[in-house]
C-alpha positions, 0 to 999 in steps of 0.5 A, spaced: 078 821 753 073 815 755 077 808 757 075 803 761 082 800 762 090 802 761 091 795 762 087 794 756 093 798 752 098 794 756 094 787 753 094 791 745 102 792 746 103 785 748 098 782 742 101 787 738 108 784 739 106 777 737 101 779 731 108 783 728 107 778 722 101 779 720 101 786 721 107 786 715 101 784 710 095 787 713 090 792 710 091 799 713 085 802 716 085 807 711 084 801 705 078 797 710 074 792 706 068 796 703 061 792 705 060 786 700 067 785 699 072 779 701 074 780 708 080 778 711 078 771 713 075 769 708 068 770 711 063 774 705 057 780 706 051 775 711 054 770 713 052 766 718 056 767 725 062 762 724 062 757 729 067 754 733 070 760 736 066 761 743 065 756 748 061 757 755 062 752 761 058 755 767 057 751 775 050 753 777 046 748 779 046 742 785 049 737 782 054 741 779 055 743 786 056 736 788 061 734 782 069 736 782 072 736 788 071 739 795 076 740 801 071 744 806 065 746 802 059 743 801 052 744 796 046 746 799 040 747 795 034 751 794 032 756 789 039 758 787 043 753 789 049 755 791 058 753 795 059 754 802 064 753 807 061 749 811 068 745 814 075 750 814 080 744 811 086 749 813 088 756 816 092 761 813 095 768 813 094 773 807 098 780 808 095 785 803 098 788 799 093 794 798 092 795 806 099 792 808 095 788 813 097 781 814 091 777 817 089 769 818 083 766 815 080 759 815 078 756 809 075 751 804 076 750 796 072 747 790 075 745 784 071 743 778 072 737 773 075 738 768 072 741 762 075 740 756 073 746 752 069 745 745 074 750 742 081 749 743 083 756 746 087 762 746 083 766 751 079 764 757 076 769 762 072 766 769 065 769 771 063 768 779 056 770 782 057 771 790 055 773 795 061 775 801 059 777 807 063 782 812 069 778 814 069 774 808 071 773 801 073 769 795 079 766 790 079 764 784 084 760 779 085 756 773 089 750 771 089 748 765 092 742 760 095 745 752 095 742 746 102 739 746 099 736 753 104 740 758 099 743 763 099 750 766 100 753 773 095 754 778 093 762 775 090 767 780 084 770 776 081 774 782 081 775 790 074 778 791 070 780 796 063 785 795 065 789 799 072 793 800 073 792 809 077 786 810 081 785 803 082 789 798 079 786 791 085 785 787 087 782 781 094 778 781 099 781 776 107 777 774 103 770 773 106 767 767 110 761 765 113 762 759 107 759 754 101 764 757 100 769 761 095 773 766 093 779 764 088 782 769 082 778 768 084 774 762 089 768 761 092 769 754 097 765 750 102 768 749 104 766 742 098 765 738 102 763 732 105 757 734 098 753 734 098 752 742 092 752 745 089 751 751 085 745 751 082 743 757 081 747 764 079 746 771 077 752 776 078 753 784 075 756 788 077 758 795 073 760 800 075 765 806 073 766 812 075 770 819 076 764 824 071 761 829 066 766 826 063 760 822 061 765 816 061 763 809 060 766 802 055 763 798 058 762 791 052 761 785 055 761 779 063 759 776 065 759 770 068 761 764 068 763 756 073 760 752 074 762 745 078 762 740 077 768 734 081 768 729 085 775 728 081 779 724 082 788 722 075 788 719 068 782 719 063 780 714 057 785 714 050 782 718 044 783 715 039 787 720 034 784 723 027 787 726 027 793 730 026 794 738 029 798 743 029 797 751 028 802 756 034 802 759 037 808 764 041 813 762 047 815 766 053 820 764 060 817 767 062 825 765 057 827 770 062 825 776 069 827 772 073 829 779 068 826 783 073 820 788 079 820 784 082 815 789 077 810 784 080 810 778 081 818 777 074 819 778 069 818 772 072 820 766 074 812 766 068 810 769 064 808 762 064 800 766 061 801 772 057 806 769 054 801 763 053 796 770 049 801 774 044 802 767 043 795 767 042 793 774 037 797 775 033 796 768 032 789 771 029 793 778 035 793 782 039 799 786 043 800 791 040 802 798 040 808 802 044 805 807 049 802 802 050 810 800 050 813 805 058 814 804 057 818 798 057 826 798 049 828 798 051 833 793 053 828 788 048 826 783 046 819 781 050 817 787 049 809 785 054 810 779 059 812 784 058 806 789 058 802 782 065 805 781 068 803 788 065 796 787 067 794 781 074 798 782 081 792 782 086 795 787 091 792 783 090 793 776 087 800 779 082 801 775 074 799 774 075 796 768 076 789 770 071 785 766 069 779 772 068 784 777 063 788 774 060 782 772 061 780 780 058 787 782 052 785 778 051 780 781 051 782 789 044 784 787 038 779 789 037 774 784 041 776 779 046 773 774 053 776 771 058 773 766 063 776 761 062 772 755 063 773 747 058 774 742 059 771 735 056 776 731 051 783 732 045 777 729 046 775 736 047 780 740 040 783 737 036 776 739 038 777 746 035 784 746 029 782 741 028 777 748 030 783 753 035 782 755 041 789 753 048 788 754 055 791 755 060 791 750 067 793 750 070 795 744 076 801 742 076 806 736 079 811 733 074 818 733 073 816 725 071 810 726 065 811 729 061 816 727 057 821 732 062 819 738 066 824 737 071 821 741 076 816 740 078 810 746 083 805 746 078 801 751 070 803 752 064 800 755 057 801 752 050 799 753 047 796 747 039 797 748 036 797 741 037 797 733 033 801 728 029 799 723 035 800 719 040 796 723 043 801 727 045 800 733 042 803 739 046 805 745 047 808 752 053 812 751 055 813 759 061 817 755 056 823 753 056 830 757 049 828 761 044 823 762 039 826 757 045 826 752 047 818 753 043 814 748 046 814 741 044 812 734 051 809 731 051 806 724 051 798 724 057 797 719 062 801 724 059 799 730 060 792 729 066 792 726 070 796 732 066 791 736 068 785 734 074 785 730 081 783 734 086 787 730 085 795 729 091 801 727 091 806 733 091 814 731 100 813 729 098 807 725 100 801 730 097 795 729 093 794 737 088 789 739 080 789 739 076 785 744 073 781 739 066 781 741 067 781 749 061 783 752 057 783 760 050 780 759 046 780 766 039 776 767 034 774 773 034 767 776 028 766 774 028 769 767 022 769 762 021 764 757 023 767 750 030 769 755 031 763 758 032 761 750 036 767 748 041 764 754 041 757 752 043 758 746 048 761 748 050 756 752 049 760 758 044 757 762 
């Protein structure tokens, strides 16, 4: 069964807990709201995307570099500004739980202003682009003030490194203090009944290095999405827009089934790393020969399996981690990532009329979804186009083949399973929904018509 996480299910029982009143009310799937008809929100058939539920704050430029706070690390500037350690401020050891080695590292941090976000949040998830040479890696954390003006402790949303010879990529589990909780890639207030919200935030950034060796990550991008959508089993229906189709590649996670099992059972839960391998590569991009040199030569599309062990979290054990696929995308040169939501599917077709495709995550019963012939509690695709018709054109990696990976799925299913945040599972058990989480990837220099997509969505 494809899935992009357990850690998923682990989130949707924890919702579901918290959701346990409004699941006595709600309407079952089997009585979902028919086109047209009122929807749980209030929200009628063509509505324009609600506003206020999303917000972006991302720190890219020079100037960006040169506000907040520095302990160490410096700005440079060029034609993608960038953080780097340029005087450690300290010393430290970190023993990894993954190798069991306990090694010294110098460091130096960044701590950005604090950004008050436009929407009160019940949800934030970081984006970083970076690049880490060998001896070398990065932290990054949240802090954040709530609505009834107590603040948060230091969260550890990443230990990060592009590659996997110093530290191993990790996300930190057991991080909460009674009001929010980090789960995996997501900080998450745990009662979202109550009111409290998270109102403002900084991110740090730590930088790490082997001793003396006067090395440095380079770190072009920080930030993260806020968001507050509303709990909802179904959305208003969107009216189509004009029809486009990208030309995307196509790859099968299931090509790779039992292939490096030590990276997440190998490729049946692969469906992540194998949407960020399609889009890397529709942008130009692609591993070397030397960089897969360690793959098995009798392996087919040998770079869905370095995606796989590049994106994988030795911590959540899996390649499913939201920021680290975002990270890996963006290890490419000149190539941007972030993890963000989208509003509505209007949205998602204005990116892909100005080219840009996307990797949406959504969960689904096999029913729900006509033509999948699977059902997931968790699984990434790649949005490459609509029809004429609206329907949703999508490279499915969880397809027998790579010839058999685009798929036509109608629009109404499609972007309900996508953007809803409450769903019944096969047992009748009110789980969660992503609520529009999707990777978007672009170049620095992006065309024009892209460059406004991104804008309006308040990534650039």
């Amino acid at each position: 069964m494809p899935s992009s996480t357990p850690r998923r299910t682990v989130l949707a029982a924890a919702l579901a807990a918290a959701a346990g009143t409004a699941a006595a009310t709600a309407v079952p799937a089997s009585a979902a709201v028919p086109d047209g008809a009122a929807a749980p929100d209030g929200a009628a058939r063509g509505h324009a995307p609600a506003p206020g539920i999303v917000d972006n704050r991302f720190w890219s430029s020079y100037t960006d570099w040169r506000c907040g706070s520095a302990a160490g690390t410096k700005a440079v500037a060029g034609h993608r500004p960038g953080l780097v350690l340029a005087t450690p401020a300290g010393r430290t050891e970190y023993a990894d739980p993954h190798t069991g080695r306990t090694s010294a590292w110098e460091y130096a941090s960044w701590t950005s202003p604090a950004h008050t976000s436009t929407v009160p949040a019940t949800e934030v998830i970081a984006s970083w682009n970076a690049h880490t040479p060998p001896g070398t890696w990065l932290q990054v954390e949240l802090s954040g003030t709530y609505s009834d003006a107590t603040a948060t402790p230091w969260y550890v949303l990443g230990r990060w490194a592009s590659g996997d010879g110093d530290i191993r990529r990790t996300s930190v589990d057991d991080q909460t203090d009674g009001k929010s909780t980090v789960w995996t890639d997501t900080f998450a207030i745990d009662d979202t009944a109550s009111g409290l919200r998270l109102l403002s935030y900084r991110l740090r950034l730590t930088l790490y290095r082997t001793p003396g060796s006067g090395l440095t990550p380079t770190v072009w991008r920080l930030g993260a999405m806020a968001s507050d959508v509303p709990d909802r089993f179904t959305v208003p229906a969107s009216e189509p827009g004009p029809a486009h189709e990208l030309t995307v590649p196509r790859y099968s996670q299931n090509t790779h089934v039992g292939q490096y099992p030590e990276y997440d059972n190998g490729g049946e839960a692969w469906c992540s790393p194998t949407s960020s391998q399609m889009i890397v590569e529709y942008w130009g991009r692609r591993p070397s020969a030397e960089q897969l040199a360690w793959v098995n030569p009798d392996f087919a599309d040998p770079q869905v399996c370095h995606a796989a062990r590049f994106t994988y979290d030795h911590q959540y054990e899996g390649c499913g981690n939201w920021p680290f696929n975002a990270a890996y995308a963006a290890t490419y040169p000149d190539m941007n990532a972030v993890v963000t939501r989208l509003r509505s599917l209007t949205e998602l077709e204005g990116l892909v009329r100005a080219g840009i495709p996307a990797i949406t995550s959504q969960s689904f019963r096999e029913e729900e979804l006509t033509g999948a012939g699977y059902g997931t509690s968790g699984h990434l695709m790649t949005v490459i186009g609509f029809t004429a018709d609206g329907d949703v054109i999508a490279n499915d990696p969880a397809s027998p083949d790579n010839a058999a990976v685009r798929r036509i799925y109608r629009r109404r299913e499609w972007e309900n399973i996508w953007l809803r945040t409450k769903r019944y599972d096969a047992n009748g058990k009110v789980r969660s929904g992503t609520g529009g989480v999707c990777y978007i990837y672009w170049p620095a220099e992006p065309a024009s018509s892209q460059h406004r997509a991104l804008r309006t969505l308040g990534l650039l």
